[in-house]
N, C-alpha and C positions, 0 to 999 in steps of 0.2 A: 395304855397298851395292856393287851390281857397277855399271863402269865400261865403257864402249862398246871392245870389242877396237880392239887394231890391225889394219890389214890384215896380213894374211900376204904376202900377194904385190897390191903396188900398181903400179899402170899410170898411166904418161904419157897424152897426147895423141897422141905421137905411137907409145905401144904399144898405144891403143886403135883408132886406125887399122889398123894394121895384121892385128887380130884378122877388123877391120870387110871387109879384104881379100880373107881367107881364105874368105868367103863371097860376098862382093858385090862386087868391084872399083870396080863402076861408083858404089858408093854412098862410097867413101874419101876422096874427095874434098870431100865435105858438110860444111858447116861444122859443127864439134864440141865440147861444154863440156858439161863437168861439172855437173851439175843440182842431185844428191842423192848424200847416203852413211850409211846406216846402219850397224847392228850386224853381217849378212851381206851386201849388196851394195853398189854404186856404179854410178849410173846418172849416162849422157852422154847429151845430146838431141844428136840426130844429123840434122841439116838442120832443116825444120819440121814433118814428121811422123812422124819415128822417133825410136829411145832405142835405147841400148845398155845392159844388163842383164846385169853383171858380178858375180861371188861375189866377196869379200871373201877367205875365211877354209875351209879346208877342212872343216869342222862345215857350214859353209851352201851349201858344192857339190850336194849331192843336191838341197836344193832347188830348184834353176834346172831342174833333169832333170824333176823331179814336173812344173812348170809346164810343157813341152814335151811328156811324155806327158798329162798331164791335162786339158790348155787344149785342143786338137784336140776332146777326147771330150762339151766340155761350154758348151764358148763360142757353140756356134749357137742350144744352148736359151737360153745368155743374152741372146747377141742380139732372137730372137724376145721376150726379157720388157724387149727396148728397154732395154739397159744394156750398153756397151762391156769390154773385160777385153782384158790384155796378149797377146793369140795371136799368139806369137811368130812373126814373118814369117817368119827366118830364124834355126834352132837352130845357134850357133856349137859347137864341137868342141874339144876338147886340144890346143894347138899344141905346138911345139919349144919356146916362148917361153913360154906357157900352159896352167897342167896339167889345168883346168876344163871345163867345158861354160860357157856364155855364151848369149845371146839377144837378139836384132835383133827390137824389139816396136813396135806403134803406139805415136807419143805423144799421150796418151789429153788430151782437154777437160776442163776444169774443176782444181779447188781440194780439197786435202782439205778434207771436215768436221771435222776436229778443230781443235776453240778455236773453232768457231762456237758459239752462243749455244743451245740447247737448245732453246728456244722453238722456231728456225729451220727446227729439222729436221723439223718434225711434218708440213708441207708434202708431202714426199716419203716417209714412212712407208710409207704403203699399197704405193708401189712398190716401194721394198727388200722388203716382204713377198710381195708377186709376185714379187718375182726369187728369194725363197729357197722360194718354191712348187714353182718350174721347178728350181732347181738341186736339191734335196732329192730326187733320183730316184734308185733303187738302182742302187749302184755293182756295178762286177763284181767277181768274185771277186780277179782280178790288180789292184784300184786300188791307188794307195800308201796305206801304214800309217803314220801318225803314233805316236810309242809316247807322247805327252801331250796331245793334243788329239781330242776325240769321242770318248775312251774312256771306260771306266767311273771315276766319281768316286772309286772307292775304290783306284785307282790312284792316284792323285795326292793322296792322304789327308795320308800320311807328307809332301810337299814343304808341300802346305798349311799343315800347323800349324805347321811349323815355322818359316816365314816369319810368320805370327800370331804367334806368339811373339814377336816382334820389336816389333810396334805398338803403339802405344799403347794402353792398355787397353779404353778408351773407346771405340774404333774396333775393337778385334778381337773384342770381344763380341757385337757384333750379326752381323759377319762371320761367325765362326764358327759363330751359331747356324743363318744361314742356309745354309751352307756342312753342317752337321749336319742341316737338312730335307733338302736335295738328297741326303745320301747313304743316308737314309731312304726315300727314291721308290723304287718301282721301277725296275729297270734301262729301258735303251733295247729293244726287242725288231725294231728294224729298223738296218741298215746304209745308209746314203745316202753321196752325193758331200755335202761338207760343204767349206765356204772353209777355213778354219781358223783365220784370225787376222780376224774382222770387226770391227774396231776401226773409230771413225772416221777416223785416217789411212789406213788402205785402203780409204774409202769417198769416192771423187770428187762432185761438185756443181757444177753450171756454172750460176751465177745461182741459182734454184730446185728447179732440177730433177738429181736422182740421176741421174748419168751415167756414170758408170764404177766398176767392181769391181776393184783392181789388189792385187800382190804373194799370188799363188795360190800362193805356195813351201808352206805346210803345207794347202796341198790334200792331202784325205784322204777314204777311207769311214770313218764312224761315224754317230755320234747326233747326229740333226740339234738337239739342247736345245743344242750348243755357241756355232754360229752364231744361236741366239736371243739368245744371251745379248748381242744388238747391240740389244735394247728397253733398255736398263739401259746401256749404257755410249754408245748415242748419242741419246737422246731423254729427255724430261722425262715426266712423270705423262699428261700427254694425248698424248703421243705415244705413250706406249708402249701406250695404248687404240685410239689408231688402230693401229698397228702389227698388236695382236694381234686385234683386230678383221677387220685384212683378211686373217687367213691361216685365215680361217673355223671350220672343224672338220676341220683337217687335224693338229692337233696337240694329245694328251692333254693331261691336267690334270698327269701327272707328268710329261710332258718340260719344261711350264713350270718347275714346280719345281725341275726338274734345272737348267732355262735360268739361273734365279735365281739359281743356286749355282753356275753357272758363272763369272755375273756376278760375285758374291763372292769367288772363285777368280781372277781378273784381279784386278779391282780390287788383292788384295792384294798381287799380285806386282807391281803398276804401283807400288803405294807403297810399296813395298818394295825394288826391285830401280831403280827411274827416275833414281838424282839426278844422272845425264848427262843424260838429258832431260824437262826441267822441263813440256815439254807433258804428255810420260805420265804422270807422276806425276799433274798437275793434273785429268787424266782418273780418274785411281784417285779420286784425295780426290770428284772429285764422283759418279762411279758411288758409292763410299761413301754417299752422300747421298743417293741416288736410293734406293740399297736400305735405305734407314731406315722406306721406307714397307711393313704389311705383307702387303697382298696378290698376290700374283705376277700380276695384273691390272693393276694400277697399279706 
């Protein structure tokens, strides 16, 4: 099981200032802590309405780049579907000190959905599916390429089974078989702008209401079935009715299919790849559970 990297190159407080300087002087002086630190970044809240938006690890540099060219091109349709996202105020650059691109972002309202109650979500369904109405609009030809996310399933065939292989029987059978529908569908026949990682912790909630879309680092064009596969890994059986309800007859019977195999496709590598963090795993086992039922409806 893989284990969360070390930073490659870690910053103080008082070397995150000074990045902070390099663009904004007048903002250096904000009070600043350390928020959050994952697998590619570490983020500082920076006074009471900004973050700073740090790469870890040279593997997760380009993504910070994706989010400053992508975020411009696609955060005013998100706005208009009333859902906030990280549009970077100010794109930090490579210093002397820092060999990265960096980003000075709103800091956005609300609480991840992940480890909220399933039940919970159903609430705010219909809106996440208007916000991926609006975001699902063809990309241009120069958007960023992810080479594992919104591609075709039979790319990521070979990593699949071999993470399956690993589970428990019990649990990799059903996976797999769904995981074997999806790469039976038909292909995707359209390119869109696609989030790339819609998981419930990159999905905000303030009270009831879906408020924010954050960590766009594997923004990509592809197949919009990727970013469905957020019926299955953040809502229960009625939600994922409402879900797919509100996004009308905008999307075949095989992108669902695809979507569900997507789902199956996280799930395994959350169970597979999480026991640094006990959240994602606990997402895998019950997206597991979710996709026990068998219609790509429910």
């Amino acid at each position: 099981m893989a284990d969360s990297p070390g930073a490659e190159v870690a910053l103080d407080e008082r070397d995150v200032r000074e990045l902070v300087r390099t663009v904004a002087p007048d903002l250096a002086t904000l009070p600043l802590m350390r928020s959050a630190e994952g697998w590619d970044n570490v983020t500082w809240r920076l006074g009471a309405d900004l973050a700073v938006r740090i790469p870890r690890r040279l593997q997760a540099a380009p993504l910070i780049r994706h989010e400053q060219r992508a975020l411009p091109l696609i955060a005013m349709h998100l706005a208009a579907a009333n859902v906030r996202t990280p549009l970077p105020v100010f794109a930090g650059s490579p210093t002397s000190h820092f060999p990265w691109h960096w980003s000075i972002v709103p800091w956005l309202p609300g609480g991840q959905a992940l480890g909220r109650p399933r039940r919970d979500n159903t609430v705010w369904a219909a809106h996440l599916a208007a916000v991926l109405l609006t975001l699902h609009r063809d990309a241009p030809a120069d958007a960023p390429r992810n080479p594992v996310r919104g591609v075709p399933l039979a790319v990521r065939d070979d990593s699949i089974r071999s993470r399956l292989a690993d589970l428990p029987a019990t649990m990799a059978e059903n996976l797999a078989d769904i995981w074997q529908t999806g790469l039976d569908a038909a292909p995707a026949t359209e390119s869109v702008w696609i989030h790339g990682d819609l998981h419930p912790g990159n999905i905000l909630v303030d009270g009831d209401r879906l408020s924010a879309l954050i960590d766009f680092g594997d923004v990509t064009a592809g197949d919009p079935a990727y970013d469905l596969a957020a019926g299955w890994l953040a809502f229960d059986a009625e939600g994922r009715h409402v879900f797919r309800r509100a996004t009308g007859h905008r999307y075949d019977e095989e992108t669902w299919v695809r979507a569900r195999a997507w789902a199956a496709a996280i799930a395994i590598i959350l169970c597979h790849s999480s026991d640094d963090r006990p959240d994602l795993r606990a997402l895998g086992h019950e997206t597991t559970a979710q996709l026990r039922t068998a219609s790509t409806t429910t």
